[in-house]
C-alpha positions as CSV (number, residue, x, y, z in Angstrom):
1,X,0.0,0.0,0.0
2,X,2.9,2.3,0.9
3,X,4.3,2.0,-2.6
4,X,0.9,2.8,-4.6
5,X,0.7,5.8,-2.5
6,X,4.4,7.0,-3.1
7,X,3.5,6.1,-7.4
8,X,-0.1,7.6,-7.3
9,X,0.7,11.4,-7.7
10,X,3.4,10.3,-10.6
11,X,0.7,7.7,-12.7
12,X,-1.3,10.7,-12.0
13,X,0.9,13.0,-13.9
14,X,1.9,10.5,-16.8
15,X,-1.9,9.8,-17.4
16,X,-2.4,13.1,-17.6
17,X,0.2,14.4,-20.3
18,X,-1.4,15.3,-23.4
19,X,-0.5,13.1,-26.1
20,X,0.9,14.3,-29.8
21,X,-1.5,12.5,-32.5
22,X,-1.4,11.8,-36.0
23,X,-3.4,14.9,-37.9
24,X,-3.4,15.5,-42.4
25,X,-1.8,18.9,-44.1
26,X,-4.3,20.9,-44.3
27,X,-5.3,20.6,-48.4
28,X,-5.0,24.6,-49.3
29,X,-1.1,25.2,-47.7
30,X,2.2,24.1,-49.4
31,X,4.9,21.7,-47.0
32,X,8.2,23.7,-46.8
33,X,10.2,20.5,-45.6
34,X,9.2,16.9,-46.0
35,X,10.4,13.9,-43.4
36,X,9.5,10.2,-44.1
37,X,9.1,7.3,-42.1
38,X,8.7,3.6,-42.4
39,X,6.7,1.4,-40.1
40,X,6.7,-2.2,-38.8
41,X,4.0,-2.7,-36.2
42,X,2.5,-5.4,-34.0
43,X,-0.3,-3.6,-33.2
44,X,-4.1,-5.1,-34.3
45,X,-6.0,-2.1,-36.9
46,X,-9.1,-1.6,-34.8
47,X,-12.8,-1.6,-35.7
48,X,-12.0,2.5,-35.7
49,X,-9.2,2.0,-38.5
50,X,-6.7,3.1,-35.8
51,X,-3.8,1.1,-34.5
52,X,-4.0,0.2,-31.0
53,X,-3.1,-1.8,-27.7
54,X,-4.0,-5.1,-28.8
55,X,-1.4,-7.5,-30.5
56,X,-1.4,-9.9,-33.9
57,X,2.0,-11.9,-34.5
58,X,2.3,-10.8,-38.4
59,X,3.5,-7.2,-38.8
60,X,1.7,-4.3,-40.6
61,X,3.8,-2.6,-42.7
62,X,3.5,1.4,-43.8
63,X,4.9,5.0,-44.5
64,X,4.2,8.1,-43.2
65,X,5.4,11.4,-44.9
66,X,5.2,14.2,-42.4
67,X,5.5,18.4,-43.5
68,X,8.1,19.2,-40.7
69,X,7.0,22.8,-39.0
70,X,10.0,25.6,-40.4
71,X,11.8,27.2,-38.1
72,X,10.2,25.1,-34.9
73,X,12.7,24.4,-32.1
74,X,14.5,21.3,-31.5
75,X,13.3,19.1,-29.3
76,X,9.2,19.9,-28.7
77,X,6.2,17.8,-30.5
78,X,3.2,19.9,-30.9
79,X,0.3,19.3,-28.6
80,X,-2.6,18.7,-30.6
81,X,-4.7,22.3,-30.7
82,X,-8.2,22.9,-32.4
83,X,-6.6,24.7,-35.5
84,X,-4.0,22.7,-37.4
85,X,-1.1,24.5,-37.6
86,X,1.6,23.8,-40.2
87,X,3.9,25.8,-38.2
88,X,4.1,24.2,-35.1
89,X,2.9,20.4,-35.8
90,X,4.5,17.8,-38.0
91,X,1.2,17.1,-40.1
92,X,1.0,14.0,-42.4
93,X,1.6,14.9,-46.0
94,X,0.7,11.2,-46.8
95,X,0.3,7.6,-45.8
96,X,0.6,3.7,-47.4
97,X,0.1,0.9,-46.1
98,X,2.0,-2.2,-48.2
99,X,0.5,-5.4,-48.8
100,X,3.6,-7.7,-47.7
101,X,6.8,-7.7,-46.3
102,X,8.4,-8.2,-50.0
103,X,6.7,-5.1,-50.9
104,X,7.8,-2.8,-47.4
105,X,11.3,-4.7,-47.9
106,X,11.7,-3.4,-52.1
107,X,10.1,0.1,-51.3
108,X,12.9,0.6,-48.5
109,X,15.4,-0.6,-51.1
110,X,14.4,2.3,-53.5
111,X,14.8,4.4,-50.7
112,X,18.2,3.2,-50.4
113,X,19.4,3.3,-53.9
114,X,18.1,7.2,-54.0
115,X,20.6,8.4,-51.8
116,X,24.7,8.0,-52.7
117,X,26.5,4.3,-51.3
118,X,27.8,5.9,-48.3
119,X,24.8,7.7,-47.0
120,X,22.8,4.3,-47.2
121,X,21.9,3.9,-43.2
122,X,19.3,3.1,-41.6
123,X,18.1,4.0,-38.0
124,X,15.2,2.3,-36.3
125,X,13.4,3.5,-33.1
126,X,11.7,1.0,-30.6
127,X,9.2,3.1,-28.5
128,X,9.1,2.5,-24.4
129,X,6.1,1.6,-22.0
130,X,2.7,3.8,-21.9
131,X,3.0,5.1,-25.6
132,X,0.7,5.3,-28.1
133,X,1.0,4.6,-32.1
134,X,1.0,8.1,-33.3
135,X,3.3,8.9,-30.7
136,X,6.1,6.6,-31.5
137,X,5.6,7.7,-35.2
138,X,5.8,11.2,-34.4
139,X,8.9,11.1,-32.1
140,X,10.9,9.5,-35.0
141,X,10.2,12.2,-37.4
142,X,11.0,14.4,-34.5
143,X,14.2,12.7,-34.0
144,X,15.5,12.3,-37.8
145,X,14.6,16.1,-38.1
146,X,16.4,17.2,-34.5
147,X,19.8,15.0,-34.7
148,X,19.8,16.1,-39.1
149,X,20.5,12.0,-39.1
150,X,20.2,12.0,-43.0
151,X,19.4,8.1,-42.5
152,X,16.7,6.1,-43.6
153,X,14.3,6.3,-40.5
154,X,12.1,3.8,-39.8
155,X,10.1,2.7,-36.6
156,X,8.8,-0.2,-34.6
157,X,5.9,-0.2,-33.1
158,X,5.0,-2.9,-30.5
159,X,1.4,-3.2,-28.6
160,X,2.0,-1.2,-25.5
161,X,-1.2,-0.2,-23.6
162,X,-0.9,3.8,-23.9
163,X,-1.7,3.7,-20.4
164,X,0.2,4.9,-17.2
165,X,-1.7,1.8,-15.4
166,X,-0.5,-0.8,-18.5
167,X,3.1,-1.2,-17.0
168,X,2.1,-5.4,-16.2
169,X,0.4,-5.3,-19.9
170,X,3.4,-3.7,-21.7
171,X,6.2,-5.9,-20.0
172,X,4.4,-9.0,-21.4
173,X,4.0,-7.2,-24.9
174,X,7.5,-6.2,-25.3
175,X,8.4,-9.9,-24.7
176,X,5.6,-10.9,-27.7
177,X,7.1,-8.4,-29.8
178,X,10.6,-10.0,-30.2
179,X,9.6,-11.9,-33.5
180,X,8.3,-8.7,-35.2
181,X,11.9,-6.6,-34.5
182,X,14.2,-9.0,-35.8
183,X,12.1,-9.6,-38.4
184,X,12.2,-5.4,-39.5
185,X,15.8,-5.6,-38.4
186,X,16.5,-8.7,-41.5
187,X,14.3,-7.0,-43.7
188,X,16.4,-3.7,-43.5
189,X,19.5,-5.8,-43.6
190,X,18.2,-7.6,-47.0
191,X,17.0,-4.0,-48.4
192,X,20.5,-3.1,-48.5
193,X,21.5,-0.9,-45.6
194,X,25.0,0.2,-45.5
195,X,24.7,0.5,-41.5
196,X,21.6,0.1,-39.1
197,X,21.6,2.3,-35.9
198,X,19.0,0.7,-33.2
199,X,17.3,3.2,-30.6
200,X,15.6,1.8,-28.2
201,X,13.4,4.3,-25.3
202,X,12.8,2.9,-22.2
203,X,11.1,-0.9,-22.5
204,X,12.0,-0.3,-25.9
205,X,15.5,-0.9,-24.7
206,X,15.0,-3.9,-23.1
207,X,13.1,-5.2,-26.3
208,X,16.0,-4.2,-28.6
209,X,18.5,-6.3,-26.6
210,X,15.8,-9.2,-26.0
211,X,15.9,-9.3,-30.4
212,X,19.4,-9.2,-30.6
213,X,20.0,-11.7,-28.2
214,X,17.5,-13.8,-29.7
215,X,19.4,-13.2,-33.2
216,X,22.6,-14.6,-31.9
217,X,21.6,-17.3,-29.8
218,X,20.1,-18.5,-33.5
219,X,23.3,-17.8,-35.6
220,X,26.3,-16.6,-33.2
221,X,27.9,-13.1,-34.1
222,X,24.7,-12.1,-36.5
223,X,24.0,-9.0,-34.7
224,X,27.3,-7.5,-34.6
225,X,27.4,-8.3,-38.5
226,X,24.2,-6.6,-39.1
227,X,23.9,-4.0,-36.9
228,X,26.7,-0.8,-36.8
229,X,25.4,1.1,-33.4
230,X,22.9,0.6,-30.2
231,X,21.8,3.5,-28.6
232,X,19.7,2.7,-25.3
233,X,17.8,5.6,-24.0
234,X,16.6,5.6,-20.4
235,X,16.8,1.9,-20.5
236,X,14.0,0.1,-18.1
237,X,16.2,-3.3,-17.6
238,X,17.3,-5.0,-14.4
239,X,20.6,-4.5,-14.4
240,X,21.7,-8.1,-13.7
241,X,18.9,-9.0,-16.7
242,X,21.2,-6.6,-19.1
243,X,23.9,-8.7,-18.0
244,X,22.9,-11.7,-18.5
245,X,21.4,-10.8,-21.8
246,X,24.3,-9.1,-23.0
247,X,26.6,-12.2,-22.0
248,X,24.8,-14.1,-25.1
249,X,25.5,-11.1,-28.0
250,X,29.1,-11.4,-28.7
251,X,31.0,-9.3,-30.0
252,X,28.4,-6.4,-28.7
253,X,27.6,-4.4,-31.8
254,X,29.7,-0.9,-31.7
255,X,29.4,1.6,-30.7
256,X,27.0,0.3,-28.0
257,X,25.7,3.8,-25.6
258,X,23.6,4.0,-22.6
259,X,21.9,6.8,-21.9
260,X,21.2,7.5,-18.1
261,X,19.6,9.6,-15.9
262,X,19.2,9.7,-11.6
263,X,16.7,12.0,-12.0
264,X,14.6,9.3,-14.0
265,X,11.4,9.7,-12.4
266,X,9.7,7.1,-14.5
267,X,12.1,4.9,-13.9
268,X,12.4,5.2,-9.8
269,X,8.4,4.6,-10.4
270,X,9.8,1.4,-12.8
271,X,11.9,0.1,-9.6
272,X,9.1,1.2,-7.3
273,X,6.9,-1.2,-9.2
274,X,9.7,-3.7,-8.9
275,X,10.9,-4.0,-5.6
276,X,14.1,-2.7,-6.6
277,X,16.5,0.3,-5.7
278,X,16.9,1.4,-9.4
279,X,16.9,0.3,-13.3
280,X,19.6,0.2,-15.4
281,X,18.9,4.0,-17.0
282,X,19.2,5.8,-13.5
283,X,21.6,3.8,-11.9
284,X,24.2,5.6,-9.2
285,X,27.2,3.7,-10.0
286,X,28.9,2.5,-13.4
287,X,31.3,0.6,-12.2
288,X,29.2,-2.9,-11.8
289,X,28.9,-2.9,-15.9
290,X,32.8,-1.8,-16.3
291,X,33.8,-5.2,-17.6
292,X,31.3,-4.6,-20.4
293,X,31.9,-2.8,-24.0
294,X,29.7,0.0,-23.6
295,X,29.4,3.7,-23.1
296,X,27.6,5.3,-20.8
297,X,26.6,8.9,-21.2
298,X,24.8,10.3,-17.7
299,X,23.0,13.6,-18.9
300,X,21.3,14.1,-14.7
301,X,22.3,17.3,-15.4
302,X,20.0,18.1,-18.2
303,X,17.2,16.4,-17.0
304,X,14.0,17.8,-15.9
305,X,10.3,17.5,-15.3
306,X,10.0,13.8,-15.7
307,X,13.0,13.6,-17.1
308,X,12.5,9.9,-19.0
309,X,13.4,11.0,-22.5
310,X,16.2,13.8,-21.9
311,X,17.9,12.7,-25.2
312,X,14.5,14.0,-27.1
313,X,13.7,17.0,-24.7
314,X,17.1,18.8,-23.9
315,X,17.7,21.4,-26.7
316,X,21.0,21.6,-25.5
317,X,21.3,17.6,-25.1
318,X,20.3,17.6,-28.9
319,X,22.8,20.5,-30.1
320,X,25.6,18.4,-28.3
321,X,25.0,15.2,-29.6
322,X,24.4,16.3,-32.8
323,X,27.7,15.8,-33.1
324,X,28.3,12.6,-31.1
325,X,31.6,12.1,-32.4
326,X,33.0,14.5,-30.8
327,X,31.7,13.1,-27.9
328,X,33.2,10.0,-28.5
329,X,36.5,11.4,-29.6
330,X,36.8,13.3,-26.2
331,X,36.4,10.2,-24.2
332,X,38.7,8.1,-25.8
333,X,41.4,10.8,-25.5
334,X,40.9,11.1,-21.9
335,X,39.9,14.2,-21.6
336,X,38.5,14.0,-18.4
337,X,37.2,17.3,-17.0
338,X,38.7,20.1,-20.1
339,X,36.2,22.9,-20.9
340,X,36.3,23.7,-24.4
341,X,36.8,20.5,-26.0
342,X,32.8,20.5,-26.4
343,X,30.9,23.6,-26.5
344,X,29.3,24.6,-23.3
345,X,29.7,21.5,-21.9
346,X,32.4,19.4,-19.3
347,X,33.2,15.8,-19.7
348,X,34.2,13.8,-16.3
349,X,35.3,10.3,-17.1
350,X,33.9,8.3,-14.3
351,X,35.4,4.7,-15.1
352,X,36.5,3.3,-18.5
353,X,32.8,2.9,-19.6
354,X,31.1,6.1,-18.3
355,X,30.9,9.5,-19.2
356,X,28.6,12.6,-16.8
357,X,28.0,15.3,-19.6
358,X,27.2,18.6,-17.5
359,X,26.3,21.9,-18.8
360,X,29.2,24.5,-17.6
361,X,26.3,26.7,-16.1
362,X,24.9,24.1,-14.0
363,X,28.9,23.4,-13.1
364,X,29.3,27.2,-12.3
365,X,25.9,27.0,-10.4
């Protein structure tokens, strides 16, 4: 009882968070910039035509073309208002759904062959816990606009309830969902990806290392051959789980980056819910993962409100890792603790796998 009353004012808050949804370009305005995005779901097409919480085994497969809103600033998704507003919303230019995986998996390859060989890359995005179709959608066209990836972006979209109370629901999902990611994961492979980038958000995370464990426990080393970067965003994983999961993918694809937070509200609600202290994407310490190859990037110090997604809601999280390289270059050098090497921003090495990015005003603060 003590617990429920400690999570109640937080479900509260996350139930109550108005929801980005899926709206058409108005028919009398011209797009000034156009983002596309391909979709894999597991998600059963309700009696209202919509997409929802309940799951089927064989995917859906589709593409959205969004008008991005000019001059909007990084890191917001419109709430939904009365008016449609091409200037602040990313509004659906257009929409297909494909009749089979051969057709999804040859319309990705035109894709492909439109852009030069070495700009051939793919990212996919795995949605977390309590999210709704059009919001996963709408977060990767926020993303590939944001980070100016220039890849391919494409999302997965597994059956989570939408719902603050679904966290039991959603768990069990994610697990059903396995099949359907590697599946979009070989399909991009066979399209003809030069390099695939997974991102996974939150239960998302846990899925994506759930598939590629389940990829190399079938055919050892097949993740690390298909896959060119992991990105794990506020992950929601027991940390022993991650280890043990982890101990069946080898080599680990590269690079291989946690993102954390101890000011993960969500997820000290996750552990609430768990009996446990923490999660993996707001744990204190880094040294118990030390052994592994992974980075971890702690970004507490950008964090706030909710703080579950700071990689998506930090405009100065975004301008920094726009340019993650640098980032990485940094770290390897040792820089421990120089200002200047990153704008605005200090690194401190914590071990050999963790990184605390602070702003220099919160430092000078």
């Amino acid at each position: 009882m003590t617990r429920l009353l400690i999570a109640l004012p937080l479900l509260f808050l996350m139930a109550c968070t108005p929801r980005p949804a899926l709206r058409p370009f108005p028919a009398n305005a011209e797009p000034v910039k156009l983002e596309s995005v391909f979709v894999s779901t597991t998600r059963a097409l309700g009696d209202d035509r919509q997409f929802g919480n309940a799951r089927v085994l064989s995917p859906a497969y589709l593409r959205y073309d969004f008008s991005v809103p000019p001059n909007r600033e990084a890191a917001t998704l419109a709430e939904v208002e009365r008016v449609t507003d091409p200037a602040t919303e990313f509004l659906v230019t257009g929409a297909v759904r494909y009749a089979s995986a051969d057709i999804f998996r040859s319309e990705i390859r035109e894709a492909m062959l439109q852009r030069p060989p070495k700009e051939r890359e793919a990212l996919i995005y795995v949605h977390g816990y309590n999210n709704t179709f059009d919001q996963g959608v709408l977060r990767v066209a926020q993303l590939a606009d944001d980070f100016k990836l220039g890849s391919l972006a494409l999302h997965y979209s597994w059956p989570s309830s939408g719902s603050a109370l679904g966290y039991e629901y959603d768990k069990d999902s994610m697990l059903y969902a396995r099949d359907g990611l590697e599946d979009l994961i070989r399909t991009v492979a066979a399209a003809g990806a030069s390099r695939i980038l997974l991102v996974g958000h939150s239960m998302g995370a846990q899925l994506i290392v759930e598939a590629l464990r389940q990829i190399d426990i079938a055919e050892p080393g097949a993740s690390r051959r298909m896959i060119d970067g992991v990105v794990l965003v506020s992950p929601d994983i027991d940390d022993e789980v991650f280890r043990a999961q982890v101990a069946r993918i080898t080599p680990l694809p590269q690079p291989f980056i946690i993102f954390i937070s101890r000011r993960d509200r969500a997820l000290q609600l996750s552990a609430l819910l768990t009996g446990q202290q923490d999660r993996l994407g707001n744990m204190e310490s880094f040294r118990d993962l030390a052994d592994l190859d992974v980075t971890i990037l702690d970004v507490t110090s950008f964090s706030s409100g909710i703080g579950h997604f700071t990689l998506a809601e930090s405009p100065g999280l975004i301008r920094l890792l726009s340019d993650l390289g640098s980032v990485d270059a940094a770290f390897r050098d040792e820089a421990a603790g120089r200002i200047g090497l990153l704008t605005g921003v200090v690194l401190t090495v914590q071990t050999a796998t963790g990184i605390i990015l602070s702003p220099i005003a919160a430092i000078a603060e």
